[in-house]
C-alpha positions in Angstrom: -1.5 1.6 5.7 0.9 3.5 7.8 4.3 2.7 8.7 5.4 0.4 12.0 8.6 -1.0 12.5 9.7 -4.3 14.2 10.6 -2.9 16.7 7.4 -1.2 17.6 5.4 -4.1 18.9 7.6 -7.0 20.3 6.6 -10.8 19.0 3.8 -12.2 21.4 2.5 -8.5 22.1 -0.1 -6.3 20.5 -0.1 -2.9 21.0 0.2 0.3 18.4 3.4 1.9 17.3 5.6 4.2 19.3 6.3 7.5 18.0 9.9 7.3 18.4 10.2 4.2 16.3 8.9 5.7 13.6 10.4 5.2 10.4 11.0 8.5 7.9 12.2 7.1 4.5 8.8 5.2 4.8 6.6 7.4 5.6 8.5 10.4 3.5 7.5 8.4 0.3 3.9 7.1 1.5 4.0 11.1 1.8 5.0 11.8 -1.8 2.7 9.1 -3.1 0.1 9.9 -1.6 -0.6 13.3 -3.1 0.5 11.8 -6.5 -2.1 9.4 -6.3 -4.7 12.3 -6.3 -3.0 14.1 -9.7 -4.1 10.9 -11.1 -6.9 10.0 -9.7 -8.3 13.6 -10.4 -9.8 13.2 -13.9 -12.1 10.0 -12.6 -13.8 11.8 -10.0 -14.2 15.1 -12.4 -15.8 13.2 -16.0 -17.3 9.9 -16.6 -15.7 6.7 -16.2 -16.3 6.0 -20.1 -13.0 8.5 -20.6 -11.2 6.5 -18.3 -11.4 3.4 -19.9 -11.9 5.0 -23.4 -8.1 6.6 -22.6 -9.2 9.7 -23.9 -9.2 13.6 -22.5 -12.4 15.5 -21.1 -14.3 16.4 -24.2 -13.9 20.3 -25.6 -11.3 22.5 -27.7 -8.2 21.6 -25.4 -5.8 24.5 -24.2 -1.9 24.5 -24.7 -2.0 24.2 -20.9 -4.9 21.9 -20.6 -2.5 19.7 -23.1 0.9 20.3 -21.4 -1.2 19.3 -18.0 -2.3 16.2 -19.4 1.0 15.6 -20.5 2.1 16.2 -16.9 -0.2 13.9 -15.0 0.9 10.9 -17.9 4.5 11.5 -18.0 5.4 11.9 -14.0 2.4 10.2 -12.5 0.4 7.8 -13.9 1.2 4.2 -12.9 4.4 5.8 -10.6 2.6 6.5 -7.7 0.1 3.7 -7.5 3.4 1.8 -7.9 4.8 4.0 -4.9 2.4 3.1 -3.1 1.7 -0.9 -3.4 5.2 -1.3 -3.0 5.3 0.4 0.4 1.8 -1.2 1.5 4.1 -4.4 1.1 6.6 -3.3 3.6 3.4 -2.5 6.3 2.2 -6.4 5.7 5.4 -7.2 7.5 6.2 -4.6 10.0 2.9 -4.8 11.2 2.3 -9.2 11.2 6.5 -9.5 12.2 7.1 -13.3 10.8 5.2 -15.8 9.8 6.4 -17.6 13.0 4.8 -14.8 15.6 0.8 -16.3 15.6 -0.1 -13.2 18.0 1.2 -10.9 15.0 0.1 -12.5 12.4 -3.7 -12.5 14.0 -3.5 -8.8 14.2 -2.7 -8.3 10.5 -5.4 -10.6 9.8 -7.5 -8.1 11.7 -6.0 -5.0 10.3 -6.2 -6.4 6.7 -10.1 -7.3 6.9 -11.2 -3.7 8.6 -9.2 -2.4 5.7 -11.3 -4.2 3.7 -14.2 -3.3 5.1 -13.2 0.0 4.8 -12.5 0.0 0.9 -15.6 -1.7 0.1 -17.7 1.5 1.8 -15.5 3.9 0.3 -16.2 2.1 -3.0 -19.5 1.2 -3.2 -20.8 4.5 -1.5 -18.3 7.3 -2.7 -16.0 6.7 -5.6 -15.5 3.8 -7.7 -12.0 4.0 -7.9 -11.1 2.8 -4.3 -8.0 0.6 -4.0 -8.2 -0.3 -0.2 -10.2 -3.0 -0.8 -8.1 -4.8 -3.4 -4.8 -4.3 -1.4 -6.6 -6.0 1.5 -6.6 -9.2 -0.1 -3.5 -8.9 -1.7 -2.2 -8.4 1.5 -3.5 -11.5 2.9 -2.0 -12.9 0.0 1.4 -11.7 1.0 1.1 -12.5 4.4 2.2 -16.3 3.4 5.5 -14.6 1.5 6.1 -12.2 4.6 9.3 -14.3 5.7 10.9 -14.4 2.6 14.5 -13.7 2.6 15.3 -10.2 0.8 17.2 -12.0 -1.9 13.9 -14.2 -2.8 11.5 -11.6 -2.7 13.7 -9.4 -4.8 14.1 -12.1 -7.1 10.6 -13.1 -7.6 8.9 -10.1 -7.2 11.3 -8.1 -9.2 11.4 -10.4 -12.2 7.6 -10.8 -12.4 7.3 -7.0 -12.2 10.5 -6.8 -14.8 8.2 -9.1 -17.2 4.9 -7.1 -16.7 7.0 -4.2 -17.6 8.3 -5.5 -20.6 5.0 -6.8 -21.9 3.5 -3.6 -21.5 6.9 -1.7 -23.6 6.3 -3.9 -26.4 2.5 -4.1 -26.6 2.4 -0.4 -26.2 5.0 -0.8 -29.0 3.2 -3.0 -31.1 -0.2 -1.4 -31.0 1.9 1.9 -31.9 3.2 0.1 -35.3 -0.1 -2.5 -36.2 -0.8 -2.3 -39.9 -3.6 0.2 -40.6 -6.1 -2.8 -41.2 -5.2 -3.9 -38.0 -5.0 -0.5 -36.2 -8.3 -0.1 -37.2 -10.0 -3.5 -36.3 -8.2 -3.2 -32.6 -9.6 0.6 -32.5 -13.1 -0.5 -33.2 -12.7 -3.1 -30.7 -11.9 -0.2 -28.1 -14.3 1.6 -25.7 -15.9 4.6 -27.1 -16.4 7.7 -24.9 -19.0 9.3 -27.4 -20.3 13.0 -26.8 -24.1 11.9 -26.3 -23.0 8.9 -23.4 -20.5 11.5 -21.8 -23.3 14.1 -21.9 -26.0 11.5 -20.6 -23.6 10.1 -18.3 -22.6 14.0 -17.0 -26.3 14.7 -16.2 -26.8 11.5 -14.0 -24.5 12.6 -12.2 -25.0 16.2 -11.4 -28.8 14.7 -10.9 -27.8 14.1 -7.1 -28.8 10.6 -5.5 -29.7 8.0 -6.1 -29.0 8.3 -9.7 -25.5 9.1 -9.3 -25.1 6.4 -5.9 -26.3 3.9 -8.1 -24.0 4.8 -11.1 -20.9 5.2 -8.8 -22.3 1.5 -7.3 -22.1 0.4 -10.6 -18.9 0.9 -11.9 -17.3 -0.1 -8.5 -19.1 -4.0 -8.7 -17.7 -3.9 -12.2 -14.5 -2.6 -11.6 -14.5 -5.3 -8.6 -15.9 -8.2 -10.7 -14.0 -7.7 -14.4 -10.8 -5.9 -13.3 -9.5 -6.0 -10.1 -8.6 -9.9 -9.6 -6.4 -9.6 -12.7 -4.5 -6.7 -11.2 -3.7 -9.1 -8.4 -0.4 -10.7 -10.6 0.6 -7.4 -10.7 -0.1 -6.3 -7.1 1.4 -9.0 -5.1 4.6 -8.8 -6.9 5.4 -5.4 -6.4 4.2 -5.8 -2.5 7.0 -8.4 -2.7 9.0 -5.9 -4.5 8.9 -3.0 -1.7 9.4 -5.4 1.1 12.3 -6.9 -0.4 13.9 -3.4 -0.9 13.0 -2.4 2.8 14.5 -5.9 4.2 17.8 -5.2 1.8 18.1 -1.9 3.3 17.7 -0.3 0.1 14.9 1.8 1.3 16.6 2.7 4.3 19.9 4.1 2.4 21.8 1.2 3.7 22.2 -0.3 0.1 25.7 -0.2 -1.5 25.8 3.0 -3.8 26.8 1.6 -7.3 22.9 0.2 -6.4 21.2 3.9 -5.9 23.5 5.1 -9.1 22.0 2.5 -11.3 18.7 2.8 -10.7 19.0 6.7 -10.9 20.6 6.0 -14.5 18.0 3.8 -15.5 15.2 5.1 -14.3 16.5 8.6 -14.9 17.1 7.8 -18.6 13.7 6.2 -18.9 11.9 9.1 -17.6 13.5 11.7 -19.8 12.8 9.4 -22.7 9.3 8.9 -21.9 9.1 13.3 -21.6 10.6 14.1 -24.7 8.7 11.2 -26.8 5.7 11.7 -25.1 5.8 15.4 -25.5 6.7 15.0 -28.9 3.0 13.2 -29.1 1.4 15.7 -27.4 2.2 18.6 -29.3 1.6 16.9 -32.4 -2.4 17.0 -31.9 -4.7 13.9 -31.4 -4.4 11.1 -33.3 -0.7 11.4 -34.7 1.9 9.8 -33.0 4.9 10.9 -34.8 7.2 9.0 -32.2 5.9 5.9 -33.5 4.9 4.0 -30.9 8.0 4.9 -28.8 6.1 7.6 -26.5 3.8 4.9 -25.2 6.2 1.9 -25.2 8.4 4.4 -23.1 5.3 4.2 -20.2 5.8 0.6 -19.9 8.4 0.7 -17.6 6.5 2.9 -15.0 7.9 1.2 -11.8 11.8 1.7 -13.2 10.7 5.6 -12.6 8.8 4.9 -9.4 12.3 3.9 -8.0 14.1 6.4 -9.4 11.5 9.1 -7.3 11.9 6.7 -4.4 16.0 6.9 -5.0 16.2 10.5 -5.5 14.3 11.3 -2.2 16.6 8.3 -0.2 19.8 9.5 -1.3 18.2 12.9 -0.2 18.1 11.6 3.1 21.3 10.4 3.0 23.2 13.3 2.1 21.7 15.2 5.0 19.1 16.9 2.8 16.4 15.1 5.1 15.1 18.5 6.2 13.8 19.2 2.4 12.2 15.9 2.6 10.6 16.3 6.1 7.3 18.2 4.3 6.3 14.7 3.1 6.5 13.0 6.4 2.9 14.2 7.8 1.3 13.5 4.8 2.7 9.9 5.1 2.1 9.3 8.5 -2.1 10.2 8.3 -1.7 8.3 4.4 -5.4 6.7 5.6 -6.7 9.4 6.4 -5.7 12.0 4.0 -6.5 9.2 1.0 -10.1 9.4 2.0 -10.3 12.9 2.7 -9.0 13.1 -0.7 -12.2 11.4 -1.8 -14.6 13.8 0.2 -13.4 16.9 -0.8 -13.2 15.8 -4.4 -16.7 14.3 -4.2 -18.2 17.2 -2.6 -16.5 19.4 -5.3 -17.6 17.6 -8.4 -21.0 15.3 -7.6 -22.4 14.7 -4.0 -25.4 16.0 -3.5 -24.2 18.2 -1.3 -21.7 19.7 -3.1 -20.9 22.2 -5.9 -21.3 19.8 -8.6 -18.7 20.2 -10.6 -18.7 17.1 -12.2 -18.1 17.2 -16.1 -17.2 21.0 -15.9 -13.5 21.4 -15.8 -10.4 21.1 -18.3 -7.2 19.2 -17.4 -5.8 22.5 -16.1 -8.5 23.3 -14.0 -8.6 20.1 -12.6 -5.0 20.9 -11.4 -5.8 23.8 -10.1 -7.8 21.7 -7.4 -5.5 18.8 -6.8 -2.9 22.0 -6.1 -5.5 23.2 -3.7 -5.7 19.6 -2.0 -2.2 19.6 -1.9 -1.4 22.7 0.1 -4.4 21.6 2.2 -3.0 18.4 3.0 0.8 19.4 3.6 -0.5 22.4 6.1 -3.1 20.5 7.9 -1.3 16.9 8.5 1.5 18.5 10.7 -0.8 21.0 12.7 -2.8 17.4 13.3 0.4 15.6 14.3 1.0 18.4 16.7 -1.7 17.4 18.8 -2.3 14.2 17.9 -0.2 10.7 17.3 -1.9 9.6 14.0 -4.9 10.9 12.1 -8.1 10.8 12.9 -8.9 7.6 10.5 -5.6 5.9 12.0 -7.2 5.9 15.0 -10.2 4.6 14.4 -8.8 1.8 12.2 -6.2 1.0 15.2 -8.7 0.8 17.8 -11.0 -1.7 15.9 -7.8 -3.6 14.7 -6.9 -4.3 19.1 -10.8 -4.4 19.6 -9.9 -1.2 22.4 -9.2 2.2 22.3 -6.0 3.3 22.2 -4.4 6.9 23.2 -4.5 9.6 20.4 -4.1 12.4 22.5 0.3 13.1 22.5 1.4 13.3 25.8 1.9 16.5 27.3 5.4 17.6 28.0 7.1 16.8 31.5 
């Protein structure tokens, strides 16, 4: 969901965003989290989903650099930009439905909300299991009822449920890390198994084209829908509350007292170089071993302290009058819709549409980077050369002019 401000539709009036009210911090870090997202999501369009929930890395004799890239994608991604990105979907819920007071508002949200869901639920079912759109749609009608919340409570609440999520997950990863071999070994037979004949059987469905793969992809997405998704919604909603608590604050404005940016930097700062070293420590020392003792994983738990460290570093950017160095993001964050689901069709054409070059099952952790650098470059040169003609992205658009239930200009004007 792209930015609007408050400003951009008056209460009792529906109409899209101006340009000029436009908000950079906002859609500088949609930007950055946005191309995160797809260093993450990278490894569950390229191998079968039985790694993903098995933990493990794409079968084969890994490579220093397919290790060290690994490494990379856990240490600086994983969990941070999802994170990122919920928190800043939370700050859309309100500058998009105003209060809970404004009924005109609030019915456009509605509408937004349940096109976006519609949205997901294609993108899902048809293209990629993994789609999130769908399960921040409801979320977001959750939030709606919390949207008038004063900064202080939806700091509060939403920052000490996300505070006890993270400190679950510290000492469970923790505990798992330190279980008593009988136990380590009861909880590991109790865990998914990625085995070499299902990834191999799984691989060829796949690269057999439709339906096969349609209905595999189908699938995992009901599953994923049915078993998973409603218990990530504890964790969701809070950190919605989280981001729009922080935007209504100021904090993600740079209008929050300093001593406030220097602590999280030191926290989250500390927590990330922690997690590096420990989990680099675990990396190098081969599969299996874990000569950190637990610490490398407990170190993870913690993954939105380092989400707003990223988010502080590229504020106080702004604030400093670095915001030129941060203005590469902004395009990317402005057509955030659109660029996540082209993400999806050129990493779906790559690895198993029909289509495609059906890659699927083919490439090492390094490779796989390789691409997501590709889509990268890709993205960050073709989102402003868009913008130059256009106001928003071609998916924007579309998901704007069935929100109003009327077109709406995507031409910019031309120049008096």
């Amino acid at each position: 969901m792209t930015a609007e401000t408050t400003t951009a539709v008056a209460p009792g009036a529906v109409g899209p965003v101006r340009e000029k009210d436009r908000i950079h911090n906002l859609d500088m870090l949609r930007g950055w989290a946005i191309l995160g997202i797809l260093a993450v999501n990278a490894m569950a369009f390229a191998w079968p989903v039985e790694l993903m929930m098995a933990e493990a890395p794409p079968p084969g004799d890994l490579s220093r650099a397919d290790v060290i890239g690994l490494w990379v994608t856990d240490v600086f991604f994983s969990d941070k930009m999802r994170t990122l990105f919920t928190m800043l979907f939370g700050v859309s819920v309100f500058l998009v439905g105003g209060e809970r007071s404004d009924e005109v508002r609030g019915k456009v949200l509605v509408r937004r909300l349940l096109w976006l869901g519609l949205f997901g639920a294609l993108h899902g079912a048809l293209l990629w299991y993994g789609d999130i759109l769908l399960h921040y749609a409801y979320c977001g009608l959750l939030l709606m009822l919390m949207r008038s919340w004063s900064a202080r409570r939806l700091l509060w609440v939403g920052g000490l449920i996300t505070l006890l999520w993270g400190v679950v997950a510290t000492l469970g990863y923790w505990a798992m890390g330190n279980l008593p071999p009988e136990f380590a070994e009861q909880m590991a037979a109790g865990r998914p198994t990625a085995t070499p004949e299902s990834i191999a059987a799984t691989v060829e469905l796949y690269r057999s084209g439709w339906p096969a793969g349609l209905i595999e992809n189908l699938k995992h997405w009901a599953l994923f829908q049915l078993m998973i998704s409603p218990f990530l919604i504890p964790i969701t909603v809070p950190l919605m509350m989280l981001g729009l608590g922080l935007f209504k604050s100021g904090y993600l404005s740079g209008k929050a007292p300093m001593w406030t940016y220097l602590l999280v930097l030191l926290a989250g700062g500390a927590n990330l170089v922690l997690f590096a070293v420990w989990g680099w420590q675990e990396a190098m020392a081969g599969e299996g071993a874990d000569p950190t003792g637990g610490l490398a994983d407990a170190a993870g738990g913690m993954a939105p302290l380092i989400t707003l460290f990223y988010a502080t570093l590229l504020i106080l950017m702004v604030r400093f009058g670095l915001k030129p160095l941060t203005r590469i993001f902004v395009p990317v964050g402005r057509m955030a819709f659109t660029n996540y689901l082209t993400q999806t069709l050129i990493m779906v054409t790559l690895y198993y549409a029909p289509w495609g070059l059906m890659w699927f099952g083919t490439h090492s952790p390094v490779e796989m980077w390789q691409v997501v650098g590709a889509v990268w470059i890709a993205q960050l040169i073709w989102s402003p050369l868009w913008l130059s003609v256009f106001q928003m992205g071609p998916l924007e658009w579309l998901w704007r002019c069935l929100t109003y239930g009327r077109m709406v200009p995507i031409r910019r004007a031309a120049a008096a």
